[in-house]
N, C-alpha and C positions, 0 to 999 in steps of 0.2 A: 191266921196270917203268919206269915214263914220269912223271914231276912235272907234272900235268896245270893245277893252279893248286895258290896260293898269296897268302895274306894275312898280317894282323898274327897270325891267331891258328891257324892250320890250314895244313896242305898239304894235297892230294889227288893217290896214284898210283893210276894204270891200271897194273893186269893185265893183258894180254890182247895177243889173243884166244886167248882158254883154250876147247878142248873142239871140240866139232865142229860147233858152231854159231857160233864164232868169235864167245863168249860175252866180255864186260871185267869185271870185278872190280875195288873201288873199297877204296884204305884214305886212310879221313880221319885224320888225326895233327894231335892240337896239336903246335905249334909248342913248346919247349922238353923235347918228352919228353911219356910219359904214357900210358895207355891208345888203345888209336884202336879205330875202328867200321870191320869191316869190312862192307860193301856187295856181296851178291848171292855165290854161291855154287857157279859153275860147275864142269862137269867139267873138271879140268887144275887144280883145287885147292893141288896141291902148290905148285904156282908162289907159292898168298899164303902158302901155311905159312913157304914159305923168307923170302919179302920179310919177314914179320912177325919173324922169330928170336925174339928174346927178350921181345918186346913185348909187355906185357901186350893184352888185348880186353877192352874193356868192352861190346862190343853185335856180334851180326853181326844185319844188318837185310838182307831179301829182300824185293825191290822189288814179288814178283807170283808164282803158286803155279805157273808153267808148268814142266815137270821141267829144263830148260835151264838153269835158272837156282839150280837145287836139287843135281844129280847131284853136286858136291864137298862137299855138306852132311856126311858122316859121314868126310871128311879132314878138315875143320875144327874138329870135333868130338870129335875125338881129339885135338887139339891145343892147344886152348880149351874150359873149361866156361863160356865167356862166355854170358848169354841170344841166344837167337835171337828176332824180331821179324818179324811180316808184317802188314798193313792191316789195321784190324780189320775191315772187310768183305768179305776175301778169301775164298774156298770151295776145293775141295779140295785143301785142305791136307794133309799128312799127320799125321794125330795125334801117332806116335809121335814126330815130333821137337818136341813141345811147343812150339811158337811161338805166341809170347804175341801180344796183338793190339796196334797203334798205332793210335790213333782220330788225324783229322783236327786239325792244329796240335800236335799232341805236340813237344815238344822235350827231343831226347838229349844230355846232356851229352857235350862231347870237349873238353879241356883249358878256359880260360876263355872259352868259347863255346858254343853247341849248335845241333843241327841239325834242323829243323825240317820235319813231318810234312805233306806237301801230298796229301790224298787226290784221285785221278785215275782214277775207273773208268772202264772202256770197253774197254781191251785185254783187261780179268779183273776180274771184280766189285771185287776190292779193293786194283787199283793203286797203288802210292803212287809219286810221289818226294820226295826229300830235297832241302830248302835249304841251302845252309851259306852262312852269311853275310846278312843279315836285308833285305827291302826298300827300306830308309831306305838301306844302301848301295849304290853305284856300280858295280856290279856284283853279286861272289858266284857261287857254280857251282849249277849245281841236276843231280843227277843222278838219271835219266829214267826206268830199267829200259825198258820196251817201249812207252813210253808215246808220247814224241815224239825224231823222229830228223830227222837234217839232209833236209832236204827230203819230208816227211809224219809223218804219225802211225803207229803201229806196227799192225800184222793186226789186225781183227776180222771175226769170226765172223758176225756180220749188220748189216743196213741200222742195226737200232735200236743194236745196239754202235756203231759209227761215230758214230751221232749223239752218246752219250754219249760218245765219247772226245773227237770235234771240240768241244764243250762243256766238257769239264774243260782242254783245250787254251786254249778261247779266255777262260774265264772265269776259270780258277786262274792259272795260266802267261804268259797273255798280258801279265797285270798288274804281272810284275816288269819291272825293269829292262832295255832294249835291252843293254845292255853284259851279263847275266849269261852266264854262260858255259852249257848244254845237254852234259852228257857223259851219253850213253845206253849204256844196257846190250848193244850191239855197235857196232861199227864207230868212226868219229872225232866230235867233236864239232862246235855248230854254236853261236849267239848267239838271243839271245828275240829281240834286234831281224830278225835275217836270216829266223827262221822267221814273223815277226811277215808280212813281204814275205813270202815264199811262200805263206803261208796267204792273203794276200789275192789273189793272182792264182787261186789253186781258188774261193774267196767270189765271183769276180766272176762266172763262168762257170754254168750250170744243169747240175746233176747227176743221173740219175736214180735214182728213189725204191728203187733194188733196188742201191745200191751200194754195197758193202764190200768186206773181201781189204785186199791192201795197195792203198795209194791214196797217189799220188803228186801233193802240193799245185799241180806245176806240171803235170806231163801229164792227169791224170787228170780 
């Protein structure tokens, strides 16, 4: 477990890489004690059960319905009857574990702060990631699930998915602050200002019309 940030009212640790997709797992903590949110739900589970011990949950939130990001959902579960939470435009979902919907700007309480629902389709109908820490501040983290990663945007499935991801990229995300921090759902993190530069060296270049998969802002 890793103290990824920290402010006046929250910390956030990384899990990971938990599972076999070298999946990260997020717990948000106010600061002084209190319930925390955990964030996404990979196989290798145990790892958040232990970090959490005693801790009450007040929310686990799943960033996007792909089974990677699901497979520790029924160790979690057994651990916590806290709600579970996915986009509300998310699709195959699995019924049976009842996840409620988050519509776009939702904000969940975690100690004297809350964390704020940024809808991001394009990896999966119903994308989301989470703010913590609001606009108007100097930063803040925003954690990404599959959405946006240090040097491109996360797999899609066709030409039109890419365009709506490059789109909730550029129009949601682009708009925070240079300094916010980016911790996505595998691997390390990156800054809005850094990816803000990468995405403009892909903008300047002509793409063709048949192109998706992963795509890399500076090679591709």
């Amino acid at each position: 477990m890793t103290q990824v940030y920290a402010d006046a009212a929250v910390t956030i640790d990384c899990l990971g890489p938990l599972g076999p997709i070298e999946n990260n797992a997020y717990l948000i903590r106010p600061v002084g004690g209190g319930p925390v949110i955990v964030v996404d739900a990979p196989a290798g589970a145990e790892a958040v059960v232990e970090a959490l011990g005693d801790t009450p949950v007040s929310a686990i939130v799943v960033t996007h319905s792909h089974r990677d990001h699901w497979d520790g959902f029924e160790v979690l579960r057994a651990h916590t009857a806290a709600p579970v939470y996915a986009g509300a435009g998310e699709t195959n979902l699995n019924p049976a574990r009842g996840a409620l919907p988050l519509a776009d700007g939702t904000e969940l309480p975690v100690g004297t702060t809350t964390v704020r629902v940024i809808a991001t389709p394009g990896h999966t109908p119903g994308s989301i990631c989470l703010l913590v820490g609001g606009a108007h501040l100097a930063g803040g983290a925003l954690l990404t699930g599959d959405t946006l990663f240090p040097g491109g945007p996360g797999h899609s499935r066709t030409p039109e998915a890419l365009q709506q991801l490059i789109s909730s990229i550029t129009s949601r995300l682009h708009a925070l602050p240079d300094a916010t921090m980016v911790l996505p759902g595998h691997g390390g993190g990156t800054t809005i200002g850094v990816a803000k530069a990468e995405y403009a060296v892909f903008a300047a270049k002509a793409h063709p019309s048949t192109l998706s998969g992963d795509v890399s802002w500076l090679e591709s």
